[in-house]
N, CA, C and O atoms as a printed pandas DataFrame, in Angstrom:
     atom_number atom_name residue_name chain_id  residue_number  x_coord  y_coord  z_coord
0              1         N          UNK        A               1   24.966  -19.141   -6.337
1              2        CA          UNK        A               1   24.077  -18.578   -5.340
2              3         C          UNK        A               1   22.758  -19.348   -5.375
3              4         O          UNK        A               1   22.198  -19.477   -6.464
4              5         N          UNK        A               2   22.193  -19.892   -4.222
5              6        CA          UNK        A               2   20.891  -20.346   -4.074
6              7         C          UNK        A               2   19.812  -19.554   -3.855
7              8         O          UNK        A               2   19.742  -18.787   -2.895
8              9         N          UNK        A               3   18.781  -19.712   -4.854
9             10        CA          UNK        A               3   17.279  -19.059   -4.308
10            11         C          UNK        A               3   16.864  -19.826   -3.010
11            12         O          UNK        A               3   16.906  -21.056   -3.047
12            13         N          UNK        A               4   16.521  -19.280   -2.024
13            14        CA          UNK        A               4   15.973  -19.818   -1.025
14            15         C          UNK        A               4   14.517  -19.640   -0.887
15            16         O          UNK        A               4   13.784  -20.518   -0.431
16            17         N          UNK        A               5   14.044  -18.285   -1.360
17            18        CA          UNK        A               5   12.275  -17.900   -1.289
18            19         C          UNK        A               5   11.952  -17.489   -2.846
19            20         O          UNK        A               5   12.519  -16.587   -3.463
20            21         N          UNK        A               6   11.142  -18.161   -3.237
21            22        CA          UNK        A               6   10.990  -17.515   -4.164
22            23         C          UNK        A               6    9.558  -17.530   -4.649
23            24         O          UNK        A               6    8.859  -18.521   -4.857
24            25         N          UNK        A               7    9.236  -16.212   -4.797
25            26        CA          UNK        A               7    7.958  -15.100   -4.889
26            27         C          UNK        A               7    7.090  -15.172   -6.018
27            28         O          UNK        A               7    6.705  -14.261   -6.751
28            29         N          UNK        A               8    6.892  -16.148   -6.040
29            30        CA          UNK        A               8    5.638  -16.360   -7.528
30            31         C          UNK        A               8    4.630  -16.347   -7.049
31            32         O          UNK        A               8    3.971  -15.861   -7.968
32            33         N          UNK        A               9    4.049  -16.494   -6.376
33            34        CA          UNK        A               9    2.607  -16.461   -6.203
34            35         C          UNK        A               9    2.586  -16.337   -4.380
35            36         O          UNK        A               9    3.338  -17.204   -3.936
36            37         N          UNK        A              10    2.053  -15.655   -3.449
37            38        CA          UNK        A              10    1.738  -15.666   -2.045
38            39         C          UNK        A              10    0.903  -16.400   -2.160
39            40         O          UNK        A              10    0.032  -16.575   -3.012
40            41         N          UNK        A              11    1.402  -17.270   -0.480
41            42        CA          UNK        A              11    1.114  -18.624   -0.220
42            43         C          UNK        A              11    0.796  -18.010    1.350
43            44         O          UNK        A              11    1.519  -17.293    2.041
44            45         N          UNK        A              12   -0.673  -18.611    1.671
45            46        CA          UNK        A              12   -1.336  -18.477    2.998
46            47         C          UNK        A              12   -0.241  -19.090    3.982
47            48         O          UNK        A              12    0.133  -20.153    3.486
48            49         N          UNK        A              13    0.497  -18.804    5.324
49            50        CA          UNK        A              13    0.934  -19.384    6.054
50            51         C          UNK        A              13   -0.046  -19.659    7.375
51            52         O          UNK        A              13   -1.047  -19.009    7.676
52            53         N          UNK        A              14    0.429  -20.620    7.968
53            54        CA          UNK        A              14   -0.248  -20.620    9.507
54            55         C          UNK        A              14    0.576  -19.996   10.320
55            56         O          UNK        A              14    1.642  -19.414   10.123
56            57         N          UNK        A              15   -0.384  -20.294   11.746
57            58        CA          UNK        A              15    0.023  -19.271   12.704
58            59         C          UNK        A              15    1.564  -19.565   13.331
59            60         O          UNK        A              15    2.494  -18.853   13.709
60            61         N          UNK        A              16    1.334  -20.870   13.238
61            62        CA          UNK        A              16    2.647  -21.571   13.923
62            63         C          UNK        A              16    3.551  -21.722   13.011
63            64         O          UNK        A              16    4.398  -22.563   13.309
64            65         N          UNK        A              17    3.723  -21.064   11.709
65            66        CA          UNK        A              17    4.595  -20.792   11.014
66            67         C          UNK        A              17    5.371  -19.652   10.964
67            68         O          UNK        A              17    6.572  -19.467   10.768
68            69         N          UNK        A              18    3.864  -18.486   11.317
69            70        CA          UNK        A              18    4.591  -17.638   11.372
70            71         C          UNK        A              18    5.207  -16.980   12.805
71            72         O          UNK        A              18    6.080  -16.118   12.906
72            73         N          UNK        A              19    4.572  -17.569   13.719
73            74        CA          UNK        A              19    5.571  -17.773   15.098
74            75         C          UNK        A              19    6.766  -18.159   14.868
75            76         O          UNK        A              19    7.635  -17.352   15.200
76            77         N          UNK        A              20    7.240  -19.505   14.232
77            78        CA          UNK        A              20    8.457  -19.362   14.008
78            79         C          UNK        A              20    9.352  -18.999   13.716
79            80         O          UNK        A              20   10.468  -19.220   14.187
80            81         N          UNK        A              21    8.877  -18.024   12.427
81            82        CA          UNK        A              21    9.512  -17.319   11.921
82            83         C          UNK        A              21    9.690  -15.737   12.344
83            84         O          UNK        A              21   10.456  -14.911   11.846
84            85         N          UNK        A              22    8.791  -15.579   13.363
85            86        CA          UNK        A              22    9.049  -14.266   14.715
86            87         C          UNK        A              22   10.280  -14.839   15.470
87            88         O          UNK        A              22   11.283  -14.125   15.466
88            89         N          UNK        A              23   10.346  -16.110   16.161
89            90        CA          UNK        A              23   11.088  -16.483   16.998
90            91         C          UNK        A              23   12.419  -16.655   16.689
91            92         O          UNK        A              23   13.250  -16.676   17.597
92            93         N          UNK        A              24   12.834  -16.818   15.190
93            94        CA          UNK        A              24   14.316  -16.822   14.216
94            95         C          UNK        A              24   14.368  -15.478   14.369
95            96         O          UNK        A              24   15.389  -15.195   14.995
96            97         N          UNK        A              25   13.473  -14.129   13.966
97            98        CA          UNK        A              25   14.405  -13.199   13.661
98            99         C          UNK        A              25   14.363  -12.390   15.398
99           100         O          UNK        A              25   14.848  -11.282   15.624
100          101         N          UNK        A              26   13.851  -13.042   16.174
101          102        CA          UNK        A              26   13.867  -12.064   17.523
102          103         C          UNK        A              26   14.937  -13.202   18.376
103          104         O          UNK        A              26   14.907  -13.435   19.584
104          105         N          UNK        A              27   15.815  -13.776   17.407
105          106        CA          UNK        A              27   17.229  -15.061   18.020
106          107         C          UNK        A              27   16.314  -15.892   18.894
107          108         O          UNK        A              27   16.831  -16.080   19.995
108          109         N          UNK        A              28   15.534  -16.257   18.806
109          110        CA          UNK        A              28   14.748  -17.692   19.543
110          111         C          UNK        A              28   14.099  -17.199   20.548
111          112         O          UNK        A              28   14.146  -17.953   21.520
112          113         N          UNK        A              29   13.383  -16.038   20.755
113          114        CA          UNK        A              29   12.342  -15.674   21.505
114          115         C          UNK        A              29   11.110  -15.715   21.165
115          116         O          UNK        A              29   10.760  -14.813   20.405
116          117         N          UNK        A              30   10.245  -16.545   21.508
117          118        CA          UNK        A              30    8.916  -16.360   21.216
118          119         C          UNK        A              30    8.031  -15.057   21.348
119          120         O          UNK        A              30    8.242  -14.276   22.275
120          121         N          UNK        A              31    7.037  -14.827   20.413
121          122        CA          UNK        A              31    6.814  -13.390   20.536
122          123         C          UNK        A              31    5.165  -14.054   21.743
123          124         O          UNK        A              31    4.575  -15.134   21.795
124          125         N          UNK        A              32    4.989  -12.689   22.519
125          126        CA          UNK        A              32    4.630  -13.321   23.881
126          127         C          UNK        A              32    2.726  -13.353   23.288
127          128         O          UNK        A              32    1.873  -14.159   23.658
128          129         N          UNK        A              33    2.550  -12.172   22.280
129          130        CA          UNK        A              33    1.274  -12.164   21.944
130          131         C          UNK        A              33    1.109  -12.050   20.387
131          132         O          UNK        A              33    1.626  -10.979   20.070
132          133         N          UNK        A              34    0.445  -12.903   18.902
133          134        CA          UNK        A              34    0.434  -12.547   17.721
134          135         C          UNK        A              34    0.440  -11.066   17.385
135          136         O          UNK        A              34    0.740  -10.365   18.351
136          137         N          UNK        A              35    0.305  -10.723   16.791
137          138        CA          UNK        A              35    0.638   -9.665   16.385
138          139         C          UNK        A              35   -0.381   -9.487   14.983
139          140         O          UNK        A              35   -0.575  -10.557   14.405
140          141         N          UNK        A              36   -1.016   -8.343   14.400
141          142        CA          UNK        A              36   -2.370   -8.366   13.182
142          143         C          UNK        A              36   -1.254   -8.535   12.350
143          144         O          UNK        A              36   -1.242   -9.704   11.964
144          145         N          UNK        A              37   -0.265   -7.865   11.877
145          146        CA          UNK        A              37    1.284   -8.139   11.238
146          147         C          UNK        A              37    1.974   -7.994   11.110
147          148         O          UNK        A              37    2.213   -6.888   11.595
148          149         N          UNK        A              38    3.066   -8.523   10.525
149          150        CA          UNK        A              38    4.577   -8.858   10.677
150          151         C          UNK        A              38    5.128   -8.306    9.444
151          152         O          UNK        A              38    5.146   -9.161    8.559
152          153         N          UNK        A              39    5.575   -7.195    9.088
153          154        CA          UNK        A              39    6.197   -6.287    7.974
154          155         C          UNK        A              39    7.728   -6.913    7.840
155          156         O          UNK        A              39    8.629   -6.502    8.571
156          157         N          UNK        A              40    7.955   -8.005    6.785
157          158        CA          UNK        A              40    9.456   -8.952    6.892
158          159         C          UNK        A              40   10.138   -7.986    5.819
159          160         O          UNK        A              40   11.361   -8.007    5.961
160          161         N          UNK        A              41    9.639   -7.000    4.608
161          162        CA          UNK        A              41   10.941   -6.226    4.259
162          163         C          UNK        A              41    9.421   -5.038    3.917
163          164         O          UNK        A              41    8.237   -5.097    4.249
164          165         N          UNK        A              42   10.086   -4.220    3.252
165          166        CA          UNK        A              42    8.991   -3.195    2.894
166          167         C          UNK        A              42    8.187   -3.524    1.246
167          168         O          UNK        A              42    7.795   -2.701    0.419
168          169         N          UNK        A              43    8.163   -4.401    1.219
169          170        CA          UNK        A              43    7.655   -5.260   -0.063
170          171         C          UNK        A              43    6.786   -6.634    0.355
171          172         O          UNK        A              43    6.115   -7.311   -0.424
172          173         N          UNK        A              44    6.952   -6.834    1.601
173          174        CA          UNK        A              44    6.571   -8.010    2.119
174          175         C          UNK        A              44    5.985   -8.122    3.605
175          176         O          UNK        A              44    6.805   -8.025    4.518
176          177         N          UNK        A              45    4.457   -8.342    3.971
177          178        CA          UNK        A              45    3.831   -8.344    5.257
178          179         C          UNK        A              45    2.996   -9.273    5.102
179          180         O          UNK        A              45    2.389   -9.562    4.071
180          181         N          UNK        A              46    2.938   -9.822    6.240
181          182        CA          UNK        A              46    2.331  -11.329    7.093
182          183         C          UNK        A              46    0.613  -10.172    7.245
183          184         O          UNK        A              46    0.814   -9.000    7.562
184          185         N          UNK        A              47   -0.539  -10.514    7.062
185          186        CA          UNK        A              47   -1.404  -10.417    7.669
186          187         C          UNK        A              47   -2.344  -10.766    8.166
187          188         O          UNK        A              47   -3.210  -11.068    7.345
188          189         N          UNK        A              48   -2.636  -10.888    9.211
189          190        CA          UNK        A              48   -3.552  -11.741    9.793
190          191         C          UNK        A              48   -5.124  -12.038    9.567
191          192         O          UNK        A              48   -6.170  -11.396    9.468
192          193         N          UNK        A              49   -4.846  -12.892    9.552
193          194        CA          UNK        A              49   -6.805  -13.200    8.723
194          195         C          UNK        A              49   -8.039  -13.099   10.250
195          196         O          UNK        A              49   -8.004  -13.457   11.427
196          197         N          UNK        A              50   -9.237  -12.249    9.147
197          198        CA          UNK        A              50  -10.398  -12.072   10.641
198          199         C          UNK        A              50  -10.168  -12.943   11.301
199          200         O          UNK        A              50   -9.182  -12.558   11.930
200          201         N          UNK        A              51  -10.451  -14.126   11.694
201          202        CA          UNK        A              51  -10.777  -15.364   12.098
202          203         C          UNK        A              51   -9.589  -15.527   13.001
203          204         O          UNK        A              51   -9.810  -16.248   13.974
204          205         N          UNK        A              52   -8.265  -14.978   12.896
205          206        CA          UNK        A              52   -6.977  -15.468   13.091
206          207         C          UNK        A              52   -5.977  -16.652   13.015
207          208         O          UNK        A              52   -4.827  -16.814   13.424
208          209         N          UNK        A              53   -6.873  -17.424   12.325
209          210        CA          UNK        A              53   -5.956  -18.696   12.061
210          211         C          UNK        A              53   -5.038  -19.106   11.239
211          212         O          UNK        A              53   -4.530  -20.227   11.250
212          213         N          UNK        A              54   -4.655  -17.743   10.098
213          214        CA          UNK        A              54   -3.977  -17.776    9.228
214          215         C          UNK        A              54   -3.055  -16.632    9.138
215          216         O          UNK        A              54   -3.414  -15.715    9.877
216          217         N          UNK        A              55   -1.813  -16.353    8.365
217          218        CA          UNK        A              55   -1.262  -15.020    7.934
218          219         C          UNK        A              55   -1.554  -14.524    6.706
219          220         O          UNK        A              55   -0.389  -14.164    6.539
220          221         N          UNK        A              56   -1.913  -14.296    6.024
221          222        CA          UNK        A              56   -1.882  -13.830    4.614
222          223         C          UNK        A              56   -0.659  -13.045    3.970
223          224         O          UNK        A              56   -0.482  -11.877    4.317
224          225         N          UNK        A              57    0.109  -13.582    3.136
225          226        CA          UNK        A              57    1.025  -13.212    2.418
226          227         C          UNK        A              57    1.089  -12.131    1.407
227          228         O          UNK        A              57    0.906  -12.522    0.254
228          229         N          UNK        A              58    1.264  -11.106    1.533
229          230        CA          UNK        A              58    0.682   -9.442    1.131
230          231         C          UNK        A              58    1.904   -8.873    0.638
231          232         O          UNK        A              58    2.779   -8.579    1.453
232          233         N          UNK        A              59    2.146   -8.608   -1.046
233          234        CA          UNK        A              59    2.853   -7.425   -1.344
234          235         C          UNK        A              59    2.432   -6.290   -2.508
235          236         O          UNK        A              59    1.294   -6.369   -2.971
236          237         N          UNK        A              60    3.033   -5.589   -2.827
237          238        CA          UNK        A              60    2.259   -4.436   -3.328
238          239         C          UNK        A              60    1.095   -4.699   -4.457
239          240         O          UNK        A              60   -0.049   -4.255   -4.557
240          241         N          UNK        A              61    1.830   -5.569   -5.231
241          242        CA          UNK        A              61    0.845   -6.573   -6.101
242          243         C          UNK        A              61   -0.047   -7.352   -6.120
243          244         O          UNK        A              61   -0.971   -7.531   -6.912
244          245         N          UNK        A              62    0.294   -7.897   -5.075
245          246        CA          UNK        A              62   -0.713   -9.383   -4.584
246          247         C          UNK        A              62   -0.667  -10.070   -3.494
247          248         O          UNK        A              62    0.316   -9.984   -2.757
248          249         N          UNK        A              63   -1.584  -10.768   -3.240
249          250        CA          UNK        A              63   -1.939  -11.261   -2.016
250          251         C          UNK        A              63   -2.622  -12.835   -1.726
251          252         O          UNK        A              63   -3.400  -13.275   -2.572
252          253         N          UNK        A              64   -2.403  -13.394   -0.894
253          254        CA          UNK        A              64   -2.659  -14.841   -0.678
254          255         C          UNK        A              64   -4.233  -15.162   -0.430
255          256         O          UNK        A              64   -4.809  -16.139   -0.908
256          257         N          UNK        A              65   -4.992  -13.910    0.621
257          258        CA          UNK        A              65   -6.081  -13.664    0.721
258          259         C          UNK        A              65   -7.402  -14.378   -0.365
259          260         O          UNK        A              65   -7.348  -14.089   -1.560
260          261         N          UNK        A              66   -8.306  -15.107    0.038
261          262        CA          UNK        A              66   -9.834  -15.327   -0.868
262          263         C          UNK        A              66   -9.803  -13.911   -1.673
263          264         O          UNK        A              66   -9.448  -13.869   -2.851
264          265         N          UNK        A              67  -10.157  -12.888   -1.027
265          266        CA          UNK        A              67  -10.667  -11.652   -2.175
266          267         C          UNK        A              67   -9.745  -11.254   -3.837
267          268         O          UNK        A              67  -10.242  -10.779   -4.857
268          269         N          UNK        A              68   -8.092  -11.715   -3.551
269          270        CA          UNK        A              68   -7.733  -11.543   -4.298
270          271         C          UNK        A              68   -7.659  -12.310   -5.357
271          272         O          UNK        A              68   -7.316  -11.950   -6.483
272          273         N          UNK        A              69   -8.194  -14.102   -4.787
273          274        CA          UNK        A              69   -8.329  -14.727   -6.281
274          275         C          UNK        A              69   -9.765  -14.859   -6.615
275          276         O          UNK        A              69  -10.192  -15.884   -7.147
276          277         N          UNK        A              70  -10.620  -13.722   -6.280
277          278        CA          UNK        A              70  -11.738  -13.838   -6.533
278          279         C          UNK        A              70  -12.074  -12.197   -7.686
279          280         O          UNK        A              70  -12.899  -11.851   -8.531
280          281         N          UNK        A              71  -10.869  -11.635   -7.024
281          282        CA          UNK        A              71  -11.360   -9.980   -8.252
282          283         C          UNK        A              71   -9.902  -10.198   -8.478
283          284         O          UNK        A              71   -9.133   -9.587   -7.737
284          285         N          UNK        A              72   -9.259  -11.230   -9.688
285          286        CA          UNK        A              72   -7.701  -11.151   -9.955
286          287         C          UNK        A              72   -7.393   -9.524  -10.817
287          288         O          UNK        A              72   -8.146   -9.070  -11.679
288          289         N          UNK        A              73   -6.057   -8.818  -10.301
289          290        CA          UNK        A              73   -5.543   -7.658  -11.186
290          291         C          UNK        A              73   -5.870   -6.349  -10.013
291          292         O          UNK        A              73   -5.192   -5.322   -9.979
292          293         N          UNK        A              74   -7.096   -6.639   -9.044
293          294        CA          UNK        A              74   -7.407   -5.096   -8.212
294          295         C          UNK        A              74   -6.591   -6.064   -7.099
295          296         O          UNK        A              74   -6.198   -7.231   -7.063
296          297         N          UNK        A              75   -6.570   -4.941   -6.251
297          298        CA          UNK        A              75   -5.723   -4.435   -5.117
298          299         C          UNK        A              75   -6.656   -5.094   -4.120
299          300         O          UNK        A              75   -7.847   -5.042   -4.426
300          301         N          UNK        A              76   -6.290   -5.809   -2.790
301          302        CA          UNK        A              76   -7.286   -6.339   -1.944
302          303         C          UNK        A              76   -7.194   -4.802   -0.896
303          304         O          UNK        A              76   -6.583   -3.738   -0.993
304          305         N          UNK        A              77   -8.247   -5.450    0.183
305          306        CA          UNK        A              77   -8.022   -4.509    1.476
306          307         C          UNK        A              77   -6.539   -4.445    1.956
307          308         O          UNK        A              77   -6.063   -3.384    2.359
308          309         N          UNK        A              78   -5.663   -5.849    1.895
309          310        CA          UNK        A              78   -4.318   -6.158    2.722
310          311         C          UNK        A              78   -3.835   -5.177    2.174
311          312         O          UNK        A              78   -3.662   -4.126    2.791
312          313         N          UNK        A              79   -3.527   -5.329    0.921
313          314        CA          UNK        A              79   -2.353   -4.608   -0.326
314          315         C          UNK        A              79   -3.043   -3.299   -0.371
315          316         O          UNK        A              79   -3.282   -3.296   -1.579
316          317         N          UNK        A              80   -3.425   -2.439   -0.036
317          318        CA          UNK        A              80   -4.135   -0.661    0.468
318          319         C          UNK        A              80   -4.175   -0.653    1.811
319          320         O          UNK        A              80   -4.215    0.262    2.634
320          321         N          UNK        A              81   -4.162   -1.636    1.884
321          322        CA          UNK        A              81   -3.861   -1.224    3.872
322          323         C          UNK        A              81   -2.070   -0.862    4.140
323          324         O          UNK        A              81   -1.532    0.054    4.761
324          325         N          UNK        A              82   -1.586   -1.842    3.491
325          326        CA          UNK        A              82   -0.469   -1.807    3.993
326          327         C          UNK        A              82    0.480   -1.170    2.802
327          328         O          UNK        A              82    1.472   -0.499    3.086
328          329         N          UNK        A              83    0.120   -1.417    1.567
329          330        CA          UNK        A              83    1.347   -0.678    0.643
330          331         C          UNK        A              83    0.231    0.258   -0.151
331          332         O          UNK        A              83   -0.495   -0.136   -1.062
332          333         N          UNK        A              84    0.273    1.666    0.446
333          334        CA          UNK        A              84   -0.955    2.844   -0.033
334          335         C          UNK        A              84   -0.385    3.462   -1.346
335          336         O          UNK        A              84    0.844    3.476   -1.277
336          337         N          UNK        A              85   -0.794    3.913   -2.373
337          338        CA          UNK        A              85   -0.557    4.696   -3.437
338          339         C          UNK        A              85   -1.065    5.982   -2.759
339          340         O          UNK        A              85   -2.134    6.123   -2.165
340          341         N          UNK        A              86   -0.099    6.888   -2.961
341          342        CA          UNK        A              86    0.494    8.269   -2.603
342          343         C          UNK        A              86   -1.076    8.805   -3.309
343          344         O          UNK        A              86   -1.508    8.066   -4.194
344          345         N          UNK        A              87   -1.728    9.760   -3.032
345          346        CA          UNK        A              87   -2.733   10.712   -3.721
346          347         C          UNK        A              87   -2.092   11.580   -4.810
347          348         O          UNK        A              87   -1.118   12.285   -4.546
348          349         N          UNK        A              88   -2.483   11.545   -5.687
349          350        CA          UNK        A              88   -1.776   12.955   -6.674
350          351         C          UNK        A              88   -2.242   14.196   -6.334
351          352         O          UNK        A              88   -3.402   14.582   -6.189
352          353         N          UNK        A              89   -0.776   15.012   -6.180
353          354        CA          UNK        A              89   -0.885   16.229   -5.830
354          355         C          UNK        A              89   -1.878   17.395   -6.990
355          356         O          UNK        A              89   -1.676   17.444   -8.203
356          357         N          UNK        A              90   -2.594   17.972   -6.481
357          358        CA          UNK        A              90   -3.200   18.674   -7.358
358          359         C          UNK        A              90   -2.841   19.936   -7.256
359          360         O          UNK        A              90   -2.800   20.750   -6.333
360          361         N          UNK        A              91   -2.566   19.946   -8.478
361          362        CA          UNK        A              91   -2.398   21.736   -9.097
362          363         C          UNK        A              91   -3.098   22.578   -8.835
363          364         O          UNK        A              91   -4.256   22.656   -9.245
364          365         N          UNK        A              92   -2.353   23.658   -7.845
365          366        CA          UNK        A              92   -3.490   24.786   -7.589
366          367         C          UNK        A              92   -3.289   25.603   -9.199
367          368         O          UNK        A              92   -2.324   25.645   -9.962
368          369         N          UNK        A              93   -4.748   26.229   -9.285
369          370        CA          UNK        A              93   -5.244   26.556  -10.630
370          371         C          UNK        A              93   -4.694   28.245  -10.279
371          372         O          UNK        A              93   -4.746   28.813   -9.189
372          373         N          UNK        A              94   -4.193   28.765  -11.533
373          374        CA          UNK        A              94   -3.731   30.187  -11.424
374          375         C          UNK        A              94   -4.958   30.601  -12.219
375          376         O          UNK        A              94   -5.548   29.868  -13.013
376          377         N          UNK        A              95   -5.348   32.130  -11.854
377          378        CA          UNK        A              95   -6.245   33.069  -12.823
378          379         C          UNK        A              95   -5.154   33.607  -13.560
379          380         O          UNK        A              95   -4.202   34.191  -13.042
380          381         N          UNK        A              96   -5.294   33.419  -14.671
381          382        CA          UNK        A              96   -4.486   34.731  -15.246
382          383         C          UNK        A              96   -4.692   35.801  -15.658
383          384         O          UNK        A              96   -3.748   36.450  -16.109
384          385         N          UNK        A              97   -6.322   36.466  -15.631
385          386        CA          UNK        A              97   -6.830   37.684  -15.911
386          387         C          UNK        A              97   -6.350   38.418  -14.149
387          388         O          UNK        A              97   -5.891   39.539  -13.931
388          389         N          UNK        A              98   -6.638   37.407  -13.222
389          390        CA          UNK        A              98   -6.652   38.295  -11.929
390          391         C          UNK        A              98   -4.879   38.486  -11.712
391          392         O          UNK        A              98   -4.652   38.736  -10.529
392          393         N          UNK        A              99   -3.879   38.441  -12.371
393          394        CA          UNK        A              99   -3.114   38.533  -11.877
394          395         C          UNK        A              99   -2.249   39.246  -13.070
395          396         O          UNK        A              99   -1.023   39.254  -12.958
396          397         N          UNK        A             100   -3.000   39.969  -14.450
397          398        CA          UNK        A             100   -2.760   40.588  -15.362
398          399         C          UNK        A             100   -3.360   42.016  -14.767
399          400         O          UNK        A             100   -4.452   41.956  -14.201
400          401         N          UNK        A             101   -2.560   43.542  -14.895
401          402        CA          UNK        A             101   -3.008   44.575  -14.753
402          403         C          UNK        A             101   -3.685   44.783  -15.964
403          404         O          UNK        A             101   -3.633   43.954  -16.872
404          405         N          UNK        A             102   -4.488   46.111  -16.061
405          406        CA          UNK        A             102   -5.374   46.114  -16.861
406          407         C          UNK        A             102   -5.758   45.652  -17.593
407          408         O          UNK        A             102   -5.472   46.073  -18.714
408          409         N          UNK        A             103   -6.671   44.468  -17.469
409          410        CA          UNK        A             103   -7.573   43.493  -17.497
410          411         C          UNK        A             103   -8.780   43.307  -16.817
411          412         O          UNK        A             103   -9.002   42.414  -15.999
412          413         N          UNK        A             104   -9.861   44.529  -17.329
413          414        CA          UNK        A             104  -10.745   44.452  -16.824
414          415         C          UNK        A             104  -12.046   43.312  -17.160
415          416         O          UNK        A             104  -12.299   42.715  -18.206
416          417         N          UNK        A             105  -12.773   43.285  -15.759
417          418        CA          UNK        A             105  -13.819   42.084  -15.641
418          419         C          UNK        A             105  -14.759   42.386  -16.576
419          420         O          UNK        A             105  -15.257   43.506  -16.691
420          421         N          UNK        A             106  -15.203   40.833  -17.688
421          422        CA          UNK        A             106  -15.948   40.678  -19.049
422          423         C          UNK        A             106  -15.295   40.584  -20.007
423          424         O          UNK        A             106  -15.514   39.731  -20.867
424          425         N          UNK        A             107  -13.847   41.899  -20.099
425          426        CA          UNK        A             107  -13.215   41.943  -21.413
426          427         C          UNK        A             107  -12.495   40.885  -21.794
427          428         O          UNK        A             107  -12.226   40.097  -20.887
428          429         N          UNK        A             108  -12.069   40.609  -22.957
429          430        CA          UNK        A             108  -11.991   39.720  -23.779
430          431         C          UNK        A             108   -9.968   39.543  -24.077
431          432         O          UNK        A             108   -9.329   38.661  -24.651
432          433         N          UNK        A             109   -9.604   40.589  -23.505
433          434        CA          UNK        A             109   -8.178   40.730  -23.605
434          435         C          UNK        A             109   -7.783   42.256  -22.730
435          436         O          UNK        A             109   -8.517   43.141  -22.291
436          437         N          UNK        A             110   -6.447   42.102  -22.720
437          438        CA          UNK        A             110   -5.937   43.800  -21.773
438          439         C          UNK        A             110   -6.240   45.202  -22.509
439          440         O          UNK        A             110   -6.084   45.483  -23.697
440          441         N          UNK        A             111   -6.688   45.949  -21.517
441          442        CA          UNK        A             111   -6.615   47.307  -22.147
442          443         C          UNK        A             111   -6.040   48.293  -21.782
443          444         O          UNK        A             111   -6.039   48.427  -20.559
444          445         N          UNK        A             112   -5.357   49.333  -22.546
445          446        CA          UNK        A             112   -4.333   50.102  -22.207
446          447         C          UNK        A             112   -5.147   51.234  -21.274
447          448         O          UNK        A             112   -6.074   51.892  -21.746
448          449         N          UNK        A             113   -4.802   51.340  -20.246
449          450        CA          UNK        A             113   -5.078   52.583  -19.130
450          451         C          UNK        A             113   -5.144   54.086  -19.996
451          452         O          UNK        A             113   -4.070   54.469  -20.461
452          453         N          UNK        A             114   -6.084   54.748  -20.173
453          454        CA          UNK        A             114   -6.276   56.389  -20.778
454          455         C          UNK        A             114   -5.430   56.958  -19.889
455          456         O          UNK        A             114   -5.226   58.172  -19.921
């Protein structure tokens, strides 16, 4: 079996690269307007640089982008834009005096009803 791509480091593409590679997977149609980006598996998105003259090569890890070889290990804007870490769900907090019968407010433990 041949490696054909292989993923060591994201590599900036141009525009007319990545036109081409719109025009292979849409069977030889040119796409009519760029696009900000091109999502090629769910691990892997084209994004387009301000300026537009470039794609930036973006996966959950890393990115082709200036910012990312400038703060190496954090996450750029591309890589949180496009592959988000879920928020942690937070635990709603139980009372357990308010939901103990006689357990009155101050005391220190339950008291038996007279």
């Amino acid at each position: 079996m041949k490696t054909l791509v292989k993923m060591e480091s994201p590599v900036t593409q141009t525009v007319e690269a990545v036109q081409q590679l719109i025009a292979y997977f849409n069977h030889g149609q040119q796409p009519e307007e760029m696009p900000s980006f091109y999502r090629l598996s769910g691990e892997l998105v084209l994004a387009q640089s301000k300026k537009g003259d470039a794609y930036y090569v973006t996966t959950p890890k890393s990115c082709s982008c200036p910012a990312s070889v400038y703060n190496p290990g954090k996450p750029c804007k591309h890589s949180r834009k496009y592959f988000p870490k879920p928020k942690p769900v937070e635990e709603p907090t139980i009372d357990l005096r308010a939901s103990l019968p006689g357990w009155p407010e101050g005391a220190h433990g339950p008291v038996e009803a007279i």
